[in-house]
N, C-alpha and C positions, 0 to 999 in steps of 0.2 A: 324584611325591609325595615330601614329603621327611618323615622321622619320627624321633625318636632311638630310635639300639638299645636304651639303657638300657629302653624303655617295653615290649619284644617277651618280654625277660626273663620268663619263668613263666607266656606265654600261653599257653593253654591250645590244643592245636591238634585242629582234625576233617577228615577228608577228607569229599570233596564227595557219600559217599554218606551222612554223618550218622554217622561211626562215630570214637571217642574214637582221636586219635594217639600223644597224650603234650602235652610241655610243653616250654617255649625255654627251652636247659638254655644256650648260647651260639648265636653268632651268627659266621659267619669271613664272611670278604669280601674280596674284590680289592682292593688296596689302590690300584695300580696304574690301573684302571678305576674305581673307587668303585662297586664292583655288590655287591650278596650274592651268594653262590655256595653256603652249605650250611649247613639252620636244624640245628644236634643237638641231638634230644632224648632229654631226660630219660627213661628209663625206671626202674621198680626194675631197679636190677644192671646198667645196662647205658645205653648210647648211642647212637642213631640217625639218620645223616645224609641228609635231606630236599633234594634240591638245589632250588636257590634258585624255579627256572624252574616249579618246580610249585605255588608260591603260587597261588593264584586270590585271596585278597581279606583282608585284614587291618582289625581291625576291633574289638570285644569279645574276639573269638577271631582265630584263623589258619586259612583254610582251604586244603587241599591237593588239588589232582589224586588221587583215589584211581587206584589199579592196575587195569588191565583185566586182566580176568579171563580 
C-alpha cells in the first residue's frame, strides 16, 4: 500500500479494543528501507512512540495492537 505521510498527520488513533490513543503528531521512517518504524503521538504535554509493526489498519482513523494485559 502506498499512502503519503502528509495525509496520516492529525489522525486520529484507537487501539483495537476501541479505546482513544491520541493523534499523528509525526511520522519517522527508515529511510534506508523505506518502512515506518514509529507513529508519535500527540498527547497534551507530552509524546508517545507507537512502533510501526503495531498498526493493524489505516483508514478514517489508525488502528493499533492494544497491550495484553
Amino acid at each position: 500500500m502506498v499512502m503519503r505521510l502528509s495525509k496520516l498527520y492529525g489522525k486520529q488513533i484507537y487501539n483495537t479494543k476501541g479505546y482513544y490513543v491520541g493523534y499523528v503528531d509525526e511520522i519517522l521512517i527508515d529511510v534506508d528501507r523505506g518502512q515506518g518504524k514509529v507513529l508519535a503521538l500527540g498527547l497534551p504535554g507530552e509524546k508517545v512512540g507507537v512502533p510501526y509493526n503495531r498498526v493493524t489498519a489505516i483508514g478514517d482513523i489508525i488502528l493499533v495492537k492494544a497491550k495484553e494485559e
